[in-house]
TORKE-456944 format. One record per residue (C-alpha): residue number from 1; residue in one letter; x, y, z. Coordinates in Angstrom, 3 decimals. Example, Ala and Ser with C-alpha at 12.3 -4.5 7.8 and 13.67 -1.06 7.14 Angstrom:
+-----+-----+----------+----------+----------+
:   n : res :        X :        Y :        Z :
+-----+-----+----------+----------+----------+
:   1 :   A :   12.300 :   -4.500 :    7.800 :
:   2 :   S :   13.670 :   -1.060 :    7.140 :
+-----+-----+----------+----------+----------+
% end
This chain:
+-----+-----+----------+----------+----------+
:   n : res :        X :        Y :        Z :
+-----+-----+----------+----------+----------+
:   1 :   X :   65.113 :  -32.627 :  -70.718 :
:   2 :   X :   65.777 :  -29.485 :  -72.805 :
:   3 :   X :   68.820 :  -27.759 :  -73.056 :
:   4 :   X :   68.826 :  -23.974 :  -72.841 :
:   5 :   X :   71.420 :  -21.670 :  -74.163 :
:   6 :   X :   72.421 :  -18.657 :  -73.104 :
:   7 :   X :   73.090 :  -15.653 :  -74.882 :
:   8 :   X :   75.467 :  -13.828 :  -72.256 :
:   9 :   X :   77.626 :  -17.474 :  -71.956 :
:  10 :   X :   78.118 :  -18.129 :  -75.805 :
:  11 :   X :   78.253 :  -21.383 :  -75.800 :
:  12 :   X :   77.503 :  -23.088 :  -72.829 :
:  13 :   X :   74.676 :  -24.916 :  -72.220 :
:  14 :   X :   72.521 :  -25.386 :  -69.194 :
:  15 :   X :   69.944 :  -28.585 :  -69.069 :
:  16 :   X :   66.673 :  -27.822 :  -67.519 :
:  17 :   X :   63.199 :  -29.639 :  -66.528 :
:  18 :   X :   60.913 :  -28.489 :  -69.090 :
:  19 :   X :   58.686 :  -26.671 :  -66.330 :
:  20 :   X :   61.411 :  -24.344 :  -65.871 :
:  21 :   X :   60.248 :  -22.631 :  -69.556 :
:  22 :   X :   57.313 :  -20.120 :  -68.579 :
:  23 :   X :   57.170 :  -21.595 :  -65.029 :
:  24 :   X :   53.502 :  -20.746 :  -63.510 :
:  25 :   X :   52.687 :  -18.030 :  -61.616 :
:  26 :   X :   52.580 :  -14.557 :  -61.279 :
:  27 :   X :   52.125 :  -15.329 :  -57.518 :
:  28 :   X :   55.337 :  -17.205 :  -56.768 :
:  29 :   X :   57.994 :  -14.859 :  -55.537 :
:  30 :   X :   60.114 :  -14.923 :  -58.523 :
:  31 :   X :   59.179 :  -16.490 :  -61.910 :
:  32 :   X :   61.558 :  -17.738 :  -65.241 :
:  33 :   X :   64.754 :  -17.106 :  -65.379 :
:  34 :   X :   66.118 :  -13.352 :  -64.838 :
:  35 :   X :   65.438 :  -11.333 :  -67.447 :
:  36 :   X :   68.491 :  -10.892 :  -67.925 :
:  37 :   X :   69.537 :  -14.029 :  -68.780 :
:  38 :   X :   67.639 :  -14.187 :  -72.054 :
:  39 :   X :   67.019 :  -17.993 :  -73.776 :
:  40 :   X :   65.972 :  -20.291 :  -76.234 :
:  41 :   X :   64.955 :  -23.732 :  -76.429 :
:  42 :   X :   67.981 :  -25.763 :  -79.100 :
:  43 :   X :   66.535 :  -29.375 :  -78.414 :
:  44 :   X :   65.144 :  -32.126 :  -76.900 :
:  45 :   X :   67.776 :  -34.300 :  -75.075 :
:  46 :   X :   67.867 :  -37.441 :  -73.237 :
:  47 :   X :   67.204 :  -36.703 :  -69.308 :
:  48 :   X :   70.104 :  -38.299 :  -67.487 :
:  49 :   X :   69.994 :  -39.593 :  -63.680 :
:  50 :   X :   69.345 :  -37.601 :  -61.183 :
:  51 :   X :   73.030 :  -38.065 :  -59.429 :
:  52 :   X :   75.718 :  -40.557 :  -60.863 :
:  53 :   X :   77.838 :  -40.325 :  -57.693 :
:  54 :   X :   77.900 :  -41.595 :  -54.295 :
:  55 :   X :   78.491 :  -39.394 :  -50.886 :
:  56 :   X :   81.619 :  -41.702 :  -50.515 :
:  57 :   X :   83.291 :  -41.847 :  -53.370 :
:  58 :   X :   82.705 :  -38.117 :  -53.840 :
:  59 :   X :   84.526 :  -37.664 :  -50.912 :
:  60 :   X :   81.557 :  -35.413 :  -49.570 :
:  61 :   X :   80.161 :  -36.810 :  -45.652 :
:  62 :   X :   76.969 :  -36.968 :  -43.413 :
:  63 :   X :   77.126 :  -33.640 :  -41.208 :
:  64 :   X :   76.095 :  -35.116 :  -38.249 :
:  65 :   X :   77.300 :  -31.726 :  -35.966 :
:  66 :   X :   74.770 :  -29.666 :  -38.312 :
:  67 :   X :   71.760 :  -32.425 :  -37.365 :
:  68 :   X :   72.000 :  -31.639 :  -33.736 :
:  69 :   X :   71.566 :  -28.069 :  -34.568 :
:  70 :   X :   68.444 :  -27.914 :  -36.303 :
:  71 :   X :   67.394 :  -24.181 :  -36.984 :
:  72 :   X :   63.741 :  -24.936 :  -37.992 :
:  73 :   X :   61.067 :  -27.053 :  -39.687 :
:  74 :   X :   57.967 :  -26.143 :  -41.489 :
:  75 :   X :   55.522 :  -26.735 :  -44.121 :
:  76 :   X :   54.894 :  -23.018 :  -44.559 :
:  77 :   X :   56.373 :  -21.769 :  -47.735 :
:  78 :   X :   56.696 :  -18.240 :  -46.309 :
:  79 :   X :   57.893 :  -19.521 :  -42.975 :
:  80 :   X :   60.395 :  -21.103 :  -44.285 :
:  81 :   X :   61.720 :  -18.029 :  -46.531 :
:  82 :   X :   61.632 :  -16.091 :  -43.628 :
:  83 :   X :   63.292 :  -18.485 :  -41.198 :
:  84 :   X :   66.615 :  -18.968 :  -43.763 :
:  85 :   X :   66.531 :  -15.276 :  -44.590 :
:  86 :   X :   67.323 :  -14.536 :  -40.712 :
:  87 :   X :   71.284 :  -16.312 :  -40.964 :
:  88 :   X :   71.591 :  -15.884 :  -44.846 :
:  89 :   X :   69.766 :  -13.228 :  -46.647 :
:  90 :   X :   66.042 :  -11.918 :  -48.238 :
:  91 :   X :   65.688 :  -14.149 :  -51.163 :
:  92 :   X :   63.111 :  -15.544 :  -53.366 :
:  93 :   X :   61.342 :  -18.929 :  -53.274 :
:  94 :   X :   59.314 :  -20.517 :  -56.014 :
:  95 :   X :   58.313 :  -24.105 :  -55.948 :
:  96 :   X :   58.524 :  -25.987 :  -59.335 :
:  97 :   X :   55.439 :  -27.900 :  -60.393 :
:  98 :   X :   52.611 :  -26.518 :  -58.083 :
:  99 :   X :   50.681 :  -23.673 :  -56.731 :
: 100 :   X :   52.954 :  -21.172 :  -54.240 :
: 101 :   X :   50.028 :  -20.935 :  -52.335 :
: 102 :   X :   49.549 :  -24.776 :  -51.529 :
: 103 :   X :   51.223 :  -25.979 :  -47.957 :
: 104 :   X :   54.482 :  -27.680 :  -48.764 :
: 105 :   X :   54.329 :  -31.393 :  -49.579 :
: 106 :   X :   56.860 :  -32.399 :  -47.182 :
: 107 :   X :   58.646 :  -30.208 :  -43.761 :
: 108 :   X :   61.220 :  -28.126 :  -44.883 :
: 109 :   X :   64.182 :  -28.061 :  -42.424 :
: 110 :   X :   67.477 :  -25.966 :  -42.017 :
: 111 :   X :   70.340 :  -26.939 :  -39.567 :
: 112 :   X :   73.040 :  -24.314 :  -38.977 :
: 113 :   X :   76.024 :  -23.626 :  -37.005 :
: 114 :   X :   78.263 :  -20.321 :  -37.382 :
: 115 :   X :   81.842 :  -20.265 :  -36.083 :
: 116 :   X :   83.339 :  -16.762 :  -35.556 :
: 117 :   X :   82.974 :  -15.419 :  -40.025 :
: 118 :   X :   81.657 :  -18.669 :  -41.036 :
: 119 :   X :   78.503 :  -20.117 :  -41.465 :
: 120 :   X :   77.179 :  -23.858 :  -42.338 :
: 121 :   X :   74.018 :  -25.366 :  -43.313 :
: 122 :   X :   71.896 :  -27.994 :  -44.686 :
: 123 :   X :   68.992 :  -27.072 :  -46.168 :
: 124 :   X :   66.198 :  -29.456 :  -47.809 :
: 125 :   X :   62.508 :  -28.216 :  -48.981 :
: 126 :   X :   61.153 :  -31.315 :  -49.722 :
: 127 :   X :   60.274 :  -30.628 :  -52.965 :
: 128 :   X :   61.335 :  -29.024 :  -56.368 :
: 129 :   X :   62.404 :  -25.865 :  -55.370 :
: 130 :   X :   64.128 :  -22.529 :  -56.924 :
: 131 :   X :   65.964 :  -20.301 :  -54.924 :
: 132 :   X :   66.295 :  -16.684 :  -56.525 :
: 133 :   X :   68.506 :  -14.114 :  -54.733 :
: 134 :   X :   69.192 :  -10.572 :  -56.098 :
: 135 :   X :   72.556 :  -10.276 :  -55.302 :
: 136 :   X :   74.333 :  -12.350 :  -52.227 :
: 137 :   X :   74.859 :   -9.729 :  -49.820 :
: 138 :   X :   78.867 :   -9.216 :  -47.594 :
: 139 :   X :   79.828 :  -12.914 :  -47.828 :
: 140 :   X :   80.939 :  -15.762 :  -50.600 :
: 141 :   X :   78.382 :  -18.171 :  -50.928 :
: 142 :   X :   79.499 :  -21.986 :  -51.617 :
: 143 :   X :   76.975 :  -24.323 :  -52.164 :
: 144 :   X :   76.931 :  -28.376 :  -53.151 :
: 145 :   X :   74.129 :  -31.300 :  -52.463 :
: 146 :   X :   74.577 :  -33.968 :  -49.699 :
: 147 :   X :   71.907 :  -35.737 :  -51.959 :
: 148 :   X :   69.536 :  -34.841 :  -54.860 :
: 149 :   X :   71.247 :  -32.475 :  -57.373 :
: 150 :   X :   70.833 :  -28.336 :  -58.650 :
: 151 :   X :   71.041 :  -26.175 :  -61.695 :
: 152 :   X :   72.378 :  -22.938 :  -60.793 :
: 153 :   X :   73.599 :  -19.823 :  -62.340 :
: 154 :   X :   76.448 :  -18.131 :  -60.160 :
: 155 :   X :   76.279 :  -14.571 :  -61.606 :
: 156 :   X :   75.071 :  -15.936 :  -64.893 :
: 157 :   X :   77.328 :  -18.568 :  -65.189 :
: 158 :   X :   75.750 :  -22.222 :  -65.388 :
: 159 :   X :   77.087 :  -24.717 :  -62.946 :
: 160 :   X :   75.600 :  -28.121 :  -62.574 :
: 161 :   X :   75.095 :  -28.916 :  -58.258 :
: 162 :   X :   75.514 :  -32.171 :  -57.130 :
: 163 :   X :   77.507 :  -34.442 :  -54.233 :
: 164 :   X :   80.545 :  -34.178 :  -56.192 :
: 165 :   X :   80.173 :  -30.432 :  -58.093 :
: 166 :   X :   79.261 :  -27.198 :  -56.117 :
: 167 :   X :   79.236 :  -23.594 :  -57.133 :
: 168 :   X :   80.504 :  -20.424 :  -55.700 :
: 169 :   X :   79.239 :  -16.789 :  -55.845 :
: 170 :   X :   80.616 :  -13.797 :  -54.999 :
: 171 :   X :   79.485 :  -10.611 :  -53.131 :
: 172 :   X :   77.159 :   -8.851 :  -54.676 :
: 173 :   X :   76.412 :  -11.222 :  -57.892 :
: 174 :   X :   73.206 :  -12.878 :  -58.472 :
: 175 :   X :   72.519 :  -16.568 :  -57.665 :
: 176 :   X :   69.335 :  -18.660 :  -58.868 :
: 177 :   X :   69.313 :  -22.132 :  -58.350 :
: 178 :   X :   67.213 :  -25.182 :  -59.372 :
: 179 :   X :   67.197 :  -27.351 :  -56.722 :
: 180 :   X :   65.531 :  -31.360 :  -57.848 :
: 181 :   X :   62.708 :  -32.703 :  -55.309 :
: 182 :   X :   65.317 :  -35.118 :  -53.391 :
: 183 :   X :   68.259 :  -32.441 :  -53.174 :
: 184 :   X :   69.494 :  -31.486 :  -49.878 :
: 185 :   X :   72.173 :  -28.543 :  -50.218 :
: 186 :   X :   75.131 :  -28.150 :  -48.107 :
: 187 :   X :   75.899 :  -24.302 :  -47.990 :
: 188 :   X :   78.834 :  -22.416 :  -46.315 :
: 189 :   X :   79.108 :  -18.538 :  -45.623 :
: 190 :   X :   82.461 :  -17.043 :  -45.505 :
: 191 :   X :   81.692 :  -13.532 :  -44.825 :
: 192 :   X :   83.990 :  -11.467 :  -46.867 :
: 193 :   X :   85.290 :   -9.451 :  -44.526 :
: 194 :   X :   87.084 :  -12.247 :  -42.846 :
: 195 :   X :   88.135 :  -14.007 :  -46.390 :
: 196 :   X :   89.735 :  -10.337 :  -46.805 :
: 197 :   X :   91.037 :  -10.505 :  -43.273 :
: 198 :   X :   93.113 :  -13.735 :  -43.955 :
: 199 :   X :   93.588 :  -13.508 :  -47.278 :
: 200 :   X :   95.012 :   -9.714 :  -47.530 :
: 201 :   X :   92.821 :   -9.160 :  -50.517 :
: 202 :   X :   89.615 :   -8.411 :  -51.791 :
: 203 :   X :   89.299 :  -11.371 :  -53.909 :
: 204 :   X :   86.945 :  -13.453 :  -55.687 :
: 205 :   X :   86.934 :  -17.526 :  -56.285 :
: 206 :   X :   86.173 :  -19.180 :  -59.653 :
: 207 :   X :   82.576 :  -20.091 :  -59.892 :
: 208 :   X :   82.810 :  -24.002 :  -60.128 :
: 209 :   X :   83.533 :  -25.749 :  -57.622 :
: 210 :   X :   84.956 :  -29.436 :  -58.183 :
: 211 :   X :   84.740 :  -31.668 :  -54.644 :
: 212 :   X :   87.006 :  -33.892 :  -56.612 :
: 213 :   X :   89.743 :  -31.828 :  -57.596 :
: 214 :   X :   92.907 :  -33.195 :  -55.382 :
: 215 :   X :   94.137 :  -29.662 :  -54.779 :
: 216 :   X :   90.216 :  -29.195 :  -52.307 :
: 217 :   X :   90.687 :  -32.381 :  -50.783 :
: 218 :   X :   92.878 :  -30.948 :  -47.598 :
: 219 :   X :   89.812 :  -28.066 :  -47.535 :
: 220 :   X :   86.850 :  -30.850 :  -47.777 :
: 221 :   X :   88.505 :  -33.056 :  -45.190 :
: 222 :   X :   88.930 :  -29.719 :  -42.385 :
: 223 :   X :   85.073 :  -28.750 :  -43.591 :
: 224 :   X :   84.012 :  -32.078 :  -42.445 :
: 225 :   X :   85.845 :  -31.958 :  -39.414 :
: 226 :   X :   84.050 :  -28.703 :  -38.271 :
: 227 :   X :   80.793 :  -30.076 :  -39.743 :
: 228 :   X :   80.846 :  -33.627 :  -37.786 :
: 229 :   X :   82.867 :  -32.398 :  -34.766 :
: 230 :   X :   80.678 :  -31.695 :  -31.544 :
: 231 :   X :   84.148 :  -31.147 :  -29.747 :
: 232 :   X :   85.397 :  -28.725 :  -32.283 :
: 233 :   X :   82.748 :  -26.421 :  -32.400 :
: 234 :   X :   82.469 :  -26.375 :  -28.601 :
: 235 :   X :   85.748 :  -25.344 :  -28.498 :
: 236 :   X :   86.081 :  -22.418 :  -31.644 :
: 237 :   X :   82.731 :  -21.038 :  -29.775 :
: 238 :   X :   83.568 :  -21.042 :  -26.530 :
: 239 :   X :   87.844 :  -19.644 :  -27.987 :
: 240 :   X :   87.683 :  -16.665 :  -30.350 :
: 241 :   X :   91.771 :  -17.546 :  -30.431 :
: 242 :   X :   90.759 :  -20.779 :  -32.153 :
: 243 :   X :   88.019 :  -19.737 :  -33.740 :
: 244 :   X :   90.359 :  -17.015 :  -35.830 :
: 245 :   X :   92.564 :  -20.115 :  -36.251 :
: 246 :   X :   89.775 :  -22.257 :  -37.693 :
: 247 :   X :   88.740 :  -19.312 :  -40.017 :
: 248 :   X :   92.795 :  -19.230 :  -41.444 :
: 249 :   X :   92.906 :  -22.248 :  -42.137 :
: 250 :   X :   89.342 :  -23.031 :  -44.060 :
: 251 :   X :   90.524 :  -19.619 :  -45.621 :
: 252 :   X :   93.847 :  -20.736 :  -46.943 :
: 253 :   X :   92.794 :  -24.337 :  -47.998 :
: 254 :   X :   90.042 :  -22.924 :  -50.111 :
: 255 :   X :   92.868 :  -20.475 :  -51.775 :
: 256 :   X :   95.277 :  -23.049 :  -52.234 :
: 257 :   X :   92.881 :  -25.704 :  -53.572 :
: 258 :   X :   90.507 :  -23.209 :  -56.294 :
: 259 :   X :   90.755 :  -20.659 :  -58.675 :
: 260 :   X :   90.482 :  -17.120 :  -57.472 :
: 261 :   X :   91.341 :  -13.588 :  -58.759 :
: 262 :   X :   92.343 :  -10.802 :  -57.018 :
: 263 :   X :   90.050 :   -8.275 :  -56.811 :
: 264 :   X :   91.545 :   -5.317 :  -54.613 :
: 265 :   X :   93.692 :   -4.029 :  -57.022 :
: 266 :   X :   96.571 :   -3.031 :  -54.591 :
: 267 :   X :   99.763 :   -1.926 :  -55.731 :
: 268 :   X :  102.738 :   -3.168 :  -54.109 :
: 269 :   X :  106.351 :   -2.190 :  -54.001 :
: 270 :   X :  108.324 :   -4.636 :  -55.812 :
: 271 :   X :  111.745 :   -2.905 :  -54.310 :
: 272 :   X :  114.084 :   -6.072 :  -54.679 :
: 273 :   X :  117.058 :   -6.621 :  -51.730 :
: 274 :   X :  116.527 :   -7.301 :  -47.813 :
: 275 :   X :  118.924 :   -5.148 :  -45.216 :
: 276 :   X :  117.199 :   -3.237 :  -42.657 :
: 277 :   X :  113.619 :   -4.028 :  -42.026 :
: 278 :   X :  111.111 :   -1.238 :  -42.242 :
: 279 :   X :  109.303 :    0.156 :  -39.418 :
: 280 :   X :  106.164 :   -1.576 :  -40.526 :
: 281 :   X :  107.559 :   -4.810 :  -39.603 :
: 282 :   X :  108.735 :   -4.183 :  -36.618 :
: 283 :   X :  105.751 :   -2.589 :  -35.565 :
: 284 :   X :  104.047 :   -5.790 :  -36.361 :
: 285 :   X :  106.141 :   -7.660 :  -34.835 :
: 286 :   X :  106.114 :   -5.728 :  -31.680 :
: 287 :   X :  102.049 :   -5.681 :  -32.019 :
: 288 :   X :  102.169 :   -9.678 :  -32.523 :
: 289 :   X :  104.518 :  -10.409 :  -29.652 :
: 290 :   X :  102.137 :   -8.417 :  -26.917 :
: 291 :   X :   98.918 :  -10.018 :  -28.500 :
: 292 :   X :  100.241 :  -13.115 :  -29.085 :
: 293 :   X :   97.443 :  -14.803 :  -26.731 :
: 294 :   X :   94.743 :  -12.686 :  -28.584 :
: 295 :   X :   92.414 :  -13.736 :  -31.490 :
: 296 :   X :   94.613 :  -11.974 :  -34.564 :
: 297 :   X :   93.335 :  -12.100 :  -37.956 :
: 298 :   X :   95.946 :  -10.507 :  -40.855 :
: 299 :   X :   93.827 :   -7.694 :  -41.234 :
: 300 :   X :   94.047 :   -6.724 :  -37.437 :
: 301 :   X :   97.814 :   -6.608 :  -37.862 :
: 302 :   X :   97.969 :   -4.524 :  -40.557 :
: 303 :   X :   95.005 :   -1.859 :  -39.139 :
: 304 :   X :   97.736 :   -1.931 :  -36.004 :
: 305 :   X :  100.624 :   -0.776 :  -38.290 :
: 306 :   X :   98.463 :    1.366 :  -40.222 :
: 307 :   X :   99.646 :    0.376 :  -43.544 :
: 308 :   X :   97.636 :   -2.272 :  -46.538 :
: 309 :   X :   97.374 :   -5.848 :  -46.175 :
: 310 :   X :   98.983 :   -6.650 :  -49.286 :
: 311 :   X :  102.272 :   -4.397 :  -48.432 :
: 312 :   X :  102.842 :   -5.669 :  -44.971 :
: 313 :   X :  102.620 :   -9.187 :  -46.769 :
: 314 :   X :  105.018 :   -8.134 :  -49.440 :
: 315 :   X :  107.503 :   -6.474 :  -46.744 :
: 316 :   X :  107.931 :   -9.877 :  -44.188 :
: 317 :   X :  108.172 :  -11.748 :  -47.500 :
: 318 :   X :  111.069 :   -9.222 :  -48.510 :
: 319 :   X :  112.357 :   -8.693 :  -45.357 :
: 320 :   X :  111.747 :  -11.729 :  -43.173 :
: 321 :   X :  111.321 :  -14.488 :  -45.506 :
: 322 :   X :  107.475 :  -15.820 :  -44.204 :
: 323 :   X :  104.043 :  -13.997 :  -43.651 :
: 324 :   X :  102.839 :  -12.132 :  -40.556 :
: 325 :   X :  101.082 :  -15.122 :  -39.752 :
: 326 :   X :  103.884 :  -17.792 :  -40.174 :
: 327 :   X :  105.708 :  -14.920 :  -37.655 :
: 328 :   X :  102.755 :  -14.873 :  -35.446 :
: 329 :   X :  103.404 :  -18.909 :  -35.279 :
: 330 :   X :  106.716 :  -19.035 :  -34.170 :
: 331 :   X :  105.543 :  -16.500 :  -31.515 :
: 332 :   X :  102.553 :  -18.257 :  -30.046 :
: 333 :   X :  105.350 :  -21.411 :  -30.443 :
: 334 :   X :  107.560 :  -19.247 :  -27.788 :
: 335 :   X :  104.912 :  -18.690 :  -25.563 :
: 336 :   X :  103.816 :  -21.790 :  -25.323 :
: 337 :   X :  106.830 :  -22.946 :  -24.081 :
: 338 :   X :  107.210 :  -20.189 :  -21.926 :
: 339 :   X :  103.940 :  -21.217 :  -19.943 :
: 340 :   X :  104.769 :  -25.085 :  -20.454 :
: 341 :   X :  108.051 :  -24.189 :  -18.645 :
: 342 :   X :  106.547 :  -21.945 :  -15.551 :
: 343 :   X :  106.328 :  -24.060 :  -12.291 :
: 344 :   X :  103.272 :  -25.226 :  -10.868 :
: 345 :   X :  100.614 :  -23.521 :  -12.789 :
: 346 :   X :   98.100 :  -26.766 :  -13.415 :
: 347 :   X :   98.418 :  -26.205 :  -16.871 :
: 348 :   X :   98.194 :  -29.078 :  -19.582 :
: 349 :   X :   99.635 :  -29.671 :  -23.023 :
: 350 :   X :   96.312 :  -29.428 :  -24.523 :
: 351 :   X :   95.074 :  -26.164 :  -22.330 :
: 352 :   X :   98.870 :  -24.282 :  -23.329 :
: 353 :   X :   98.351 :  -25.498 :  -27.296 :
: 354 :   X :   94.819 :  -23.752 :  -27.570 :
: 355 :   X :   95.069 :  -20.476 :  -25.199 :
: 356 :   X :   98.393 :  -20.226 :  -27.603 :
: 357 :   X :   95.451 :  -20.798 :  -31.089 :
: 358 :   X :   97.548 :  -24.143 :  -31.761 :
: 359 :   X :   93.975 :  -26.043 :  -32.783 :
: 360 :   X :   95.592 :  -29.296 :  -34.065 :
: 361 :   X :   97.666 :  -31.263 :  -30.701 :
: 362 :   X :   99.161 :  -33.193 :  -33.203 :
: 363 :   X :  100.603 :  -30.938 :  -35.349 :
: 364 :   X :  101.576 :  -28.745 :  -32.236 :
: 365 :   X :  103.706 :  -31.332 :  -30.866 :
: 366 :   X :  105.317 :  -32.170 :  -33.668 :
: 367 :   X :  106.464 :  -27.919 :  -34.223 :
: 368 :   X :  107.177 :  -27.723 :  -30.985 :
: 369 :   X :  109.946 :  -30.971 :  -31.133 :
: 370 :   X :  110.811 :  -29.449 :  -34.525 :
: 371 :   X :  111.770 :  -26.186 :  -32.990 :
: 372 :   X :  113.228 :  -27.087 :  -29.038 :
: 373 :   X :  114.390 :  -30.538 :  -29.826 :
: 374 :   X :  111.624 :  -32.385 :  -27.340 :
: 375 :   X :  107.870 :  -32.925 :  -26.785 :
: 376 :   X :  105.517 :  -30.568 :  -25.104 :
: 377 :   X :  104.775 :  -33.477 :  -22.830 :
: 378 :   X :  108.251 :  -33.802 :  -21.891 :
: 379 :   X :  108.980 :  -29.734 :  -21.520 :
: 380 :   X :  105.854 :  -30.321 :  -18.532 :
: 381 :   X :  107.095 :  -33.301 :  -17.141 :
: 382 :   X :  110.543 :  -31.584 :  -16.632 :
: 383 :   X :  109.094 :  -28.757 :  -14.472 :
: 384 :   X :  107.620 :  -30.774 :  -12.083 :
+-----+-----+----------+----------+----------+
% end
């Protein structure tokens, strides 16, 4: 295996198949690394295995929602470009080792599911494969393997893909990508306008991903909830309350487990002391109590006020002690005992918890005791 260095990264070093150097042909769809990204061969190492890590003790799982919704499968190289283009984006494909023109070995397949801004997939070629995109279009693109392993270069940065290591890139950056004849990748698209949306910024993650960081391990375990969970799915598609719901909290495990910068460059008031609100939060919270029972993402709170993100976050912090969304819980917490209190209305625990975008039953009972002093189940059984 040879390891290349490159010039724009200083020192790091990427380790690459030999047939990556001067890669035939002029009729594969993209050829050698960007020019860009100029190189030069330092030695001759030692090829390591493929993987050293298990899909269990990497904590990463079988998607078994994500086989039941299988988007294609072909052994047309340009059928299959076309087919992943139509839910991600144009990109380029050149197979490693043999003629572009020659069928593909092995089927290709895609499966793919999208809930509300989010989009995942498993994707396998059946061969050696690189994937070449100019720059990823309106969304953040995380990407690890289920099997196999990757070289990548997230916006020139070299990060090694495999069941326990993924990468992230950023809209508009470049992404290339390596992928080994037995990898299957595991992608997710968060379309930036809903990271924005929930996150009040413009912002951008750090471009290694580590599966086995314990800080991601509360986002891995809800991402293979939604990726193994029939029921779930059903539910956030069929919901665009939960849906929104499912989208915060993906959103806000990602930013709590990795590394990300703010990118939006927002000024905010740092006036210090409480006293009167300001009419932008009570305009929220005027908005938020009549659309309590309506799919609300941060963003739609703040368009409703007519003021930034970022200051409406600052000002409930200030003024209010909590976000607009920690408010906009302890509203959809009133109304749902409001409707588990109305007589005769057929309605269950379950039915109240999700019309009110409480996803988790669990964790909805136990806010609801926290808050009125008794179960949801008990609030119903007293009407009756």
């Amino acid at each position: 295996m040879l390891a290349i260095r490159l010039a724009q990264d200083g020192e790091h070093l990427v380790h690459l198949p030999p047939l990556l150097i001067g890669c035939p042909d002029s009729q594969g769809v993209r050829c050698g690394w960007r020019a860009s990204c100029k190189f030069k061969t330092v030695q001759t190492l030692n090829a390591s295995p493929t993987n050293a890590f298990d899909l269990r003790s990497a904590g990463v799982f079988e998607p078994s929602l994500l086989r039941a919704n299988r988007l294609f499968e072909s052994s047309d190289l340009e059928d299959t470009r076309e087919r992943i283009s139509r839910v991600m984006q144009p990109h380029h494909l050149q197979p490693l080792g043999r003629h572009t023109r020659s069928p593909l070995p092995q089927s290709s397949h895609m499966d793919f599911v999208r809930v509300g801004g989010i989009g995942l997939g498993a994707i396998d070629f059946g061969e050696a494969m690189r994937v070449d995109v100019d720059h990823v279009e309106d969304y953040h693109l995380l990407m690890f393997c289920l099997r196999g392993s990757a070289q990548t270069l997230a916006d020139g940065h070299p990060v090694q893909a495999n069941v326990s290591h993924g990468m992230i890139c950023a809209p508009g950056r470049s992404f290339v990508a390596d992928l080994s004849a037995d990898c299957e990748q595991f992608v997710v698209r968060l379309d930036s306008s809903m990271v924005e949306a929930h996150a009040g910024c413009n912002l951008h993650f750090h471009h290694s991903l580590d599966l086995r960081r314990p800080e991601l391990q509360a986002w891995l375990e809800q991402l293979r909830m939604v990726a193994t969970s029939s029921t779930l799915l059903q539910t956030a598609q069929h919901k665009p309350l939960i849906a929104v719901e499912l989208e915060r909290l993906l959103v806000l495990l990602l930013l709590h487990g990795q590394t990300w910068t703010d990118h939006s460059q927002v000024k905010v008031s740092s006036t210090a002391g409480r006293g009167l609100a300001p009419s932008c939060v009570r305009h929220a919270e005027a908005y938020m109590q009549a659309h309590a029972d309506q799919p609300l993402r941060l963003a739609d709170i703040a368009r409703a006020t007519d003021i930034p993100a970022r200051t409406l976050l600052s000002a409930f912090q200030r003024f209010r002690d909590c976000s607009p969304m920690q408010y906009l819980r302890k509203v959809r917490l009133e109304l749902a005992h409001q409707r588990l209190c109305e007589p005769d209305t057929g309605a269950t625990v379950a039915s109240v918890a999700m019309d009110c975008g409480f996803m988790h039953l669990g964790r909805f009972a136990q806010i609801y005791r926290d808050r009125f002093g008794v179960s949801p189940s008990a609030t119903l059984q007293a009407r009756r």
